[in-house]
N, C-alpha and C positions, 0 to 999 in steps of 0.2 A: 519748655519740656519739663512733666516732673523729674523729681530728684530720685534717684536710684536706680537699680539695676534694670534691664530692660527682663520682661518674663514675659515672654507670649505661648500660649496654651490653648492647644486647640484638640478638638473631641473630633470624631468621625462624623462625617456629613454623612445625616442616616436616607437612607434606601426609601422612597418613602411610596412603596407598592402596598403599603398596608398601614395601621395605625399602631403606634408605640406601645410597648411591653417596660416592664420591669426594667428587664436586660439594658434598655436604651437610659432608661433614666438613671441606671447606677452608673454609666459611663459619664452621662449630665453633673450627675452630683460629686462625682471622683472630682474631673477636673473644676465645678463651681467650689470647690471646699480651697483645694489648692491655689486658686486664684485670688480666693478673698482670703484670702491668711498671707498670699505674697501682696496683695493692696495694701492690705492695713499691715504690711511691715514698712512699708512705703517705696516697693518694688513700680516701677512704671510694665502696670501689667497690662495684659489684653485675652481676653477669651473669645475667643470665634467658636460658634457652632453653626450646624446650618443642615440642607438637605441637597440630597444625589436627586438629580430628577430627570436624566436622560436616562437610553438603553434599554434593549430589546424585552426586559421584564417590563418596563415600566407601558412601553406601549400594547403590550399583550393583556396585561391588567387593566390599562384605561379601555381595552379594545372590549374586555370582557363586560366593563362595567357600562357601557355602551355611550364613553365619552371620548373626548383628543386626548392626549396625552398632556396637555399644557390644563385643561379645564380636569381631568383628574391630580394633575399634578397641587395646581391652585387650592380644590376645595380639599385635601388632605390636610397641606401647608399649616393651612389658615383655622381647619376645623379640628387637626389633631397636633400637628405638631409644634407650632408655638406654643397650643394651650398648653400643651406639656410642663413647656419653661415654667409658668405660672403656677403649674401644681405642685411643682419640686422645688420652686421658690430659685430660681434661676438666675443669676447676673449678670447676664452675657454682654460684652461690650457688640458685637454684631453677630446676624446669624445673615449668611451666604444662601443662594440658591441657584444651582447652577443653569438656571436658566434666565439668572439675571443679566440685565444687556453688560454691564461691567463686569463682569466673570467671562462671557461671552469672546468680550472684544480683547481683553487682555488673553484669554489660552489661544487666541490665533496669534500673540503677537508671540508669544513664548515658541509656537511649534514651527513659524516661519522662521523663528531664531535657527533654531536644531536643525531645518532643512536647509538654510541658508551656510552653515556651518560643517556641511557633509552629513549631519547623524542621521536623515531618512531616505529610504530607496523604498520602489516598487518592487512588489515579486508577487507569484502565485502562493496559495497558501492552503492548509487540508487539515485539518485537525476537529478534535472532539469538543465541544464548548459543552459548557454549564450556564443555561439561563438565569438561572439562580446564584450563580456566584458571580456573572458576567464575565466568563474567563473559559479560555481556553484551557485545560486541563493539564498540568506534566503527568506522567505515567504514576507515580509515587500516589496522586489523586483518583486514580481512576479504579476499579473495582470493579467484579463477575455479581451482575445481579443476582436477587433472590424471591423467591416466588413470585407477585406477579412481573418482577421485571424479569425474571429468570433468563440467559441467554443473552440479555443486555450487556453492555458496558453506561456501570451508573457513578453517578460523582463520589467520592468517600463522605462528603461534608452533607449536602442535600439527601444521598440516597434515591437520585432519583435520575432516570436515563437522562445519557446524554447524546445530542445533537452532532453530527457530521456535518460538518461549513466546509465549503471550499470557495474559496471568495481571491479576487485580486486585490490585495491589498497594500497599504502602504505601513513600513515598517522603524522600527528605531533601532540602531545598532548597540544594543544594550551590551549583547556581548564581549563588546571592547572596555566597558568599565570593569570587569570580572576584577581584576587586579587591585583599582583603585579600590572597588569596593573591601575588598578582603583589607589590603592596607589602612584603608577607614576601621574597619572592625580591631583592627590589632594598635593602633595609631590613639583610640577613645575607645576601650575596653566597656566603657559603658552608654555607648552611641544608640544600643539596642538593651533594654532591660525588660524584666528580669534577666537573670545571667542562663534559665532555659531557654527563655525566649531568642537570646544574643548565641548559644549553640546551633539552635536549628537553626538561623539565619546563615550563620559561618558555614556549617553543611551543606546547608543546599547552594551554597555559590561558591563551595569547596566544589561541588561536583558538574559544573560547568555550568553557564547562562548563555541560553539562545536568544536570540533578536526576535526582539517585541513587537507583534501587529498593534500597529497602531489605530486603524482606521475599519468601518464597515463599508460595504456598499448594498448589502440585502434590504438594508430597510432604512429612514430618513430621522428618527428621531433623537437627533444629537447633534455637537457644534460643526457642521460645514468643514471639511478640511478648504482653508484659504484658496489653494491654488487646483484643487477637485473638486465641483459641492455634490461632484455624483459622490463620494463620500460621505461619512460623517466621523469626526473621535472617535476612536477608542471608551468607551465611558470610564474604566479604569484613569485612563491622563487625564479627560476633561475634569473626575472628580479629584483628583490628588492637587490638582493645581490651583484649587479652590484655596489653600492655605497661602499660598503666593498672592495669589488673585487680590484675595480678601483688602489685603493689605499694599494695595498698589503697585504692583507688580507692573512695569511697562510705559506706569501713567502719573507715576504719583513718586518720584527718585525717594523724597525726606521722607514719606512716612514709609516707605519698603527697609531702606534703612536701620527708621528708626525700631523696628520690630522685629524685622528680619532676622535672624532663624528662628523660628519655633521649636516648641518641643510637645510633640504628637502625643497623646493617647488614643488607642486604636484597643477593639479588641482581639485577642492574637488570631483568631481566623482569618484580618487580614494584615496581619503582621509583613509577610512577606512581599507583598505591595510599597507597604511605608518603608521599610528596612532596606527594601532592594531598589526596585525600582522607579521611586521615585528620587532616592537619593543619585539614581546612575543619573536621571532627567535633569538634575540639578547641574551637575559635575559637566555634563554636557551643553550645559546654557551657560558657565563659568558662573554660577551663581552656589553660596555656601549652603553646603548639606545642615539640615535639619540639625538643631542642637541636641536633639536626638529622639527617641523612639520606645514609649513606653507599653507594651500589651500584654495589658491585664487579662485576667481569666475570665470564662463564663458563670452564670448564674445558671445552677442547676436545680429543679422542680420532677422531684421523684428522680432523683438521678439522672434524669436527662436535659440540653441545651434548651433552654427559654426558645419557645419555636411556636408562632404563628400557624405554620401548617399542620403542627404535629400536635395541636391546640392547647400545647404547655404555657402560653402567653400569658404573662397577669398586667390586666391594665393599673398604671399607679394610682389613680384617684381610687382602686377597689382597697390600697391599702390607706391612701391620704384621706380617703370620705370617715372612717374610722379612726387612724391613731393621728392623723394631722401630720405635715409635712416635715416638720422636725423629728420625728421619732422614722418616718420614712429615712431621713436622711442617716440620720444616726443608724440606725440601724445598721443598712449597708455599707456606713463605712468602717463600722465597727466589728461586727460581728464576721465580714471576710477580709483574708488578708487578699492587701489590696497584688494585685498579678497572678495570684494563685484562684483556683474556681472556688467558687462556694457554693453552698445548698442555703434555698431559700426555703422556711417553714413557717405556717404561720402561728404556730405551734412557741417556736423560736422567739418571734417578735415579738407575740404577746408577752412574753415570760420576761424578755427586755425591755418591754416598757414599761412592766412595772416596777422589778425589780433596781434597773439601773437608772430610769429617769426619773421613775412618780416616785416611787423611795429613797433612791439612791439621793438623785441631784435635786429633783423637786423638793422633796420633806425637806432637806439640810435648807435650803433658800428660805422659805416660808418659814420653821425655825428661827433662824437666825434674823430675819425681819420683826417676827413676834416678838422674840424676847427684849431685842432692843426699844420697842414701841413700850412691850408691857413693865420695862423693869428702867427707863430714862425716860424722863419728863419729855414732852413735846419729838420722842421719837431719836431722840438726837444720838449720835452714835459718841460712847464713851471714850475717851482718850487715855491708851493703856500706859497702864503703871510697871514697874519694872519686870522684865521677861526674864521666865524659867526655864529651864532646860526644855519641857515639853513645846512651849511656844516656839523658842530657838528652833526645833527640831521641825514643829509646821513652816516656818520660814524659808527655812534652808533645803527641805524637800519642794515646797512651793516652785522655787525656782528653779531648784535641780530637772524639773518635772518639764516648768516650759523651757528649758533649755531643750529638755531631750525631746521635745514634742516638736519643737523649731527643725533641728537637728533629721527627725524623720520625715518631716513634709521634704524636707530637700531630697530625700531619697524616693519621696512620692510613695513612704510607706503611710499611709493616713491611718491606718487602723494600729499601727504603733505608739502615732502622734495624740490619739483618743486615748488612749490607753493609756499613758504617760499623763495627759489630766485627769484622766477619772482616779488614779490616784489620787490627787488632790483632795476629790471629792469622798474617796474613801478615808482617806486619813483625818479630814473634818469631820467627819462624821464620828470617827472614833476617838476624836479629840474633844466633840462634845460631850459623848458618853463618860469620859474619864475626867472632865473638868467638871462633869456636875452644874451648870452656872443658875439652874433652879434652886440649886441648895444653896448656894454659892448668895444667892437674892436674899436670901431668910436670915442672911445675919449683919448687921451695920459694919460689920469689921474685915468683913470681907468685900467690902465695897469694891477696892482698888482692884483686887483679884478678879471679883466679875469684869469691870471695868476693859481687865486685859482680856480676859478671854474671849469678850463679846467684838470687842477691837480686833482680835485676830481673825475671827470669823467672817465679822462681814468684809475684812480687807482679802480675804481670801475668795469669797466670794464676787468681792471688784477684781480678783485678778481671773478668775474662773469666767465671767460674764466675758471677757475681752477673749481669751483663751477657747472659748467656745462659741462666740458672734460666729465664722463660718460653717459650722456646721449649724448649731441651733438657732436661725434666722430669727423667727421668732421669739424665743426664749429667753435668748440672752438680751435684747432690748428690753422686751418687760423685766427683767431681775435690774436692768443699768437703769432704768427709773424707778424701782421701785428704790433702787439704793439712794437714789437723791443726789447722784455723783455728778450730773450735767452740768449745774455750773459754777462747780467749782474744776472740773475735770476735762468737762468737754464731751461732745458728743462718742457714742461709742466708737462708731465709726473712725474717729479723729484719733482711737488710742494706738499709740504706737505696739503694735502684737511682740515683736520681738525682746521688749522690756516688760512686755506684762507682769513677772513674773519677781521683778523689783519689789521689794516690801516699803508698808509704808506709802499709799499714796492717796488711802485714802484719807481727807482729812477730818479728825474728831471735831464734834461738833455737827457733820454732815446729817440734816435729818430724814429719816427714809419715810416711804412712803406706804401704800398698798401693795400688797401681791396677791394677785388671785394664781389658783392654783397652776403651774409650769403645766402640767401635766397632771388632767385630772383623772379620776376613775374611771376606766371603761369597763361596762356590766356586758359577763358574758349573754349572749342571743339565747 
C-alpha cells in the first residue's frame, strides 16, 4: 500500500439524459486539481467519477430518442461523457456507471443489509415528484405556476409541473437518524461545507425528516429491489451508493477499507441528498459517514444556472478548441471562489489568458529560459553568488506562498491556493524588472550578480512548474523540461508538492533547454 494519508474524492455521477456543459466540467476539474496536488504530496489518493444512468428521466429520453434506455445510456457514455475526461485533461482513477453488473450486485447487498436490520417497510404513498430532479418534492420546493403553467404546482429548481404518484411502495426509516444526524452536524462542524451550505443542512433536519421511498413500481428501469423485482430502487440510493459500490463495498473487505470514507463534492442543488440522507443510509448499515461533504456553487451565464433546457449550456471543447485545456482549467479555478456561484464570460477568460497566463506566467518562463541560454555558454544555469535582501525576500515569499497554497487546498479552497502561487509569479516578474539582468550582462563585473539573479529565477520557476503541475497539465511539463531538471531531479510527477516551495534544489550547472510559447497569442475572430 502507498505511503500516506488515505484521500478519496469523488465528484457527482452525472445524470447523463443529455450531453455535458461547462457546469459538469468545473466540478471534473475542482476535484481532478485537488486530487493531483494530494498524489504528488504523496497522499494514497483515489478519484471516482462516473454516470447516473437509471430513473424515470432517463427512460422517457431514451423513449423520445426512440432507443432502450441501456443503448441510449451506452452511446452518451462512450460519445459524450468519457470524451469529456479527455478534453479537461482528467485523472480519474475509476469512473462508475451504475448500470455496471458490480455496482448492481453490490446496492442489493447493502439494501438487503437495511431490510434485514429493520430499516425498510411497505406502505402506500401520494405525493408530488419532479422528473427532473427525481424526487419527490418537500413543500419548501414546491411553487404556484406562471403563465403557461399557471394554476400548476411546479418544482422551485426545474420550473416546471409536477407529477402526482401514488404508488406502493417500499420505504427507509430515515426519520429515526434525525438526532444522529444533527449530533453528526454539531460533533464535525465541518462534515458539510461551506459553513452556508452546513446551515441549510442543519435547518432542514432541524425541522423534521420523514421516511424515505425507497423503491418504484410504475415503470422497470432501475436495480430490482432483491426480494420484489415488481419494483425497482429508488435512483436517488442506487446512485449515492455508487461511492461505496465503487470501492468494494460487500465484495472486496481490503480495498473498502483501504478508502473508505470519502469526501464528496456535489453541487449544492444536491447537497441535501449527500448531507442527509445518504449519510442516515450509512449510519443504518453501521458503516462510517462520509469524511464529509463539500457543495460548491453554480456556474452562472447571463445571470442564470448553466441549464441544458434553458439552452444556457456551453459545451467545453467550445472553450478547449480555442484557449486549450489549461487555461479552461485555470480559468475556473481561478477566477470563482471555489463553493460560492460564479458568472462565466467569455469576455473574462479571454482578458485572463492573456493577461495572467500569456504575460503573466508565460512571458516570465520563456524569459527566464532566454536569458539563461543567451547570456551562459551551452545553456547552463549559473550558480548564484552571495544573496541580498531582494533575493532573501523572493525566497522567503516563495515558500511562504506554497505553504499557504498547501494550506487552502486542505480547505478545498483552490482559487485561494492559485492565488497564493500566482504570487510567486508576480513577484518574479517584478523582481526581473528591478534586477535588470540585461544590464546586469553588459558589464564583466557584475558577472556574480547576474549569476544570482538568473539562479533565482529559474529556481523559482522549478518550484512554480511543481506548484502548478495540477492545474496547468500541460504547461507545467513543457517548462520541467524545458528546465533540464529530469535527471538530475526526477520526473515532475515524482516531486514531492508539499516541499516544493524549499529553496535551492535546483542544481547550477543544470542546462535548459527550448520553450515554445506556454500560452501563445490568440487573434481575435
Amino acid at each position: 500500500m502507498p505511503a500516506g494519508r488515505p484521500f478519496y474524492l469523488t465528484t457527482p455521477i452525472f445524470y447523463v439524459n443529455d450531453v455535458p456543459h461547462i457546469g459538469h466540467a468545473y466540478t471534473e476539474v475542482a476535484a481532478d486539481v485537488l486530487t493531483r496536488w494530494h498524489r504528488q504530496s504523496g497522499d494514497d489518493t483515489w478519484l471516482l467519477t462516473g454516470t447516473d444512468e437509471h430513473g424515470q428521466k432517463i427512460l422517457r429520453t431514451a423513449t423520445a430518442n426512440g432507443a432502450t434506455p441501456k443503448e441510449w445510456t451506452d452511446r452518451l457514455v462512450e460519445s459524450a461523457w468519457k470524451p469529456l475526461l479527455e478534453t479537461i485533461d482528467i485523472a480519474n482513477d475509476d469512473f462508475i456507471r451504475t448500470t455496471d453488473e458490480r455496482h448492481e450486485r453490490r446496492v442489493k447487498l447493502f439494501i438487503e443489509k437495511l431490510r434485514e436490520a429493520g430499516h425498510i417497510y411497505e406502505a402506500e404513498f401520494e405525493g408530488l415528484y419532479c422528473v427532473g430532479c427525481e424526487e419527490f418534492k418537500p413543500a419548501s420546493e414546491i411553487v404556484e405556476g406562471v403563465g403557461e403553467y399557471a394554476g400548476q404546482k411546479v418544482c422551485a429548481i426545474h420550473g416546471r409541473p409536477l407529477e402526482l404518484m401514488h404508488e406502493k411502495n417500499y420505504f427507509f426509516r430515515m426519520s429515526a437518524f434525525q438526532q444522529q444526524l444533527l449530533d453528526l452536524y454539531k460533533a464535525q462542524p465541518d462534515f458539510v461545507q461551506p459553513e452556508s451550505a452546513r446551515n441549510e443542512v442543519v435547518a432542514f433536519v432541524s425541522q423534521g425528516l420523514n421516511d424515505l421511498s425507497i423503491s418504484r413500481s410504475s415503470f422497470d428501469w432501475g436495480i430490482p429491489i432483491p426480494w420484489d423485482d415488481s419494483h425497482v430502487l429508488y435512483v436517488w440510493v442506487d446512485a449515492l451508493l455508487n461511492y461505496a459500490t465503487a470501492v468494494g463495498y460487500g465484495e472486496d473487505d481490503a480495498d473498502f477499507a483501504r478508502r473508505w470514507p470519502a469526501q464528496h463534492i456535489v453541487g449544492k442543488d444536491i447537497l441535501r441528498f449527500h448531507a442527509v440522507i445518504w449519510p442516515a443510509m450509512l449510519m443504518a448499515a453501521g458503516l462510517p459517514v462520509p469524511a464529509g461533504v463539500f457543495g460548491h456553487g453554480w456556474l452562472l451565464v447571463g445571470g442564470e444556472k448553466m441549464s441544458k433546457s434553458k439552452l444556457t449550456g456551453i459545451a467545453p471543447n467550445e472553450i478547449t478548441d480555442t484557449f486549450g485545456s489549461d487555461a479552461f482549467r485555470y480559468y475556473f479555478m481561478r477566477a470563482i471562489s471555489f463553493g460560492q456561484d460564479g458568472s462565466f464570460s467569455w469576455e473574462d477568460l479571454s482578458a485572463r489568458y492573456q493577461a495572467e497566463l500569456a504575460n503573466g506566467f508565460g512571458n516570465l518562463a520563456s524569459r527566464v529560459i532566454a536569458m539563461v541560454k543567451r547570456y551562459y555558454e551551452g545553456g547552463a544555469v549559473p550558480a548564484p553568488g552571495e544573496y541580498t535582501a531582494a533575493d532573501i525576500t523572493v525566497q522567503t515569499n516563495l515558500l511562504a506562498a506554497a505553504l499557504s497554497a498547501d494550506a487552502a487546498i486542505e480547505k478545498f479552497a483552490i482559487h485561494e491556493a492559485l492565488a497564493q502561487v500566482w504570487t510567486i509569479v508576480d513577484a518574479l516578474n517584478g523582481y526581473i524588472t528591478e534586477q535588470e539582468p540585461w544590464a546586469l550582462a553588459k558589464d564583466e563585473a557584475d558577472r556574480e550578480r547576474l549569476g544570482t539573479v538568473l539562479y533565482t529565477c529559474a529556481e523559482g520557476l522549478r518550484a512554480l512548474a511543481v506548484l502548478l503541475s495540477p492545474v496547468l497539465t500541460k504547461a507545467a511539463p513543457k517548462l520541467w523540461s524545458a528546465l533540464g531538471v529530469e535527471a538530475s531531479l526526477g520526473a515532475l510527477a515524482a516531486q514531492p508538492l508539499r516541499s516544493a516551495g524549499e529553496w535551492g534544489q535546483l542544481k547550477p550547472g543544470t542546462v535548459v533547454g527550448d520553450l515554445e510559447p506556454l500560452f501563445p497569442r490568440i487573434d481575435a475572430a
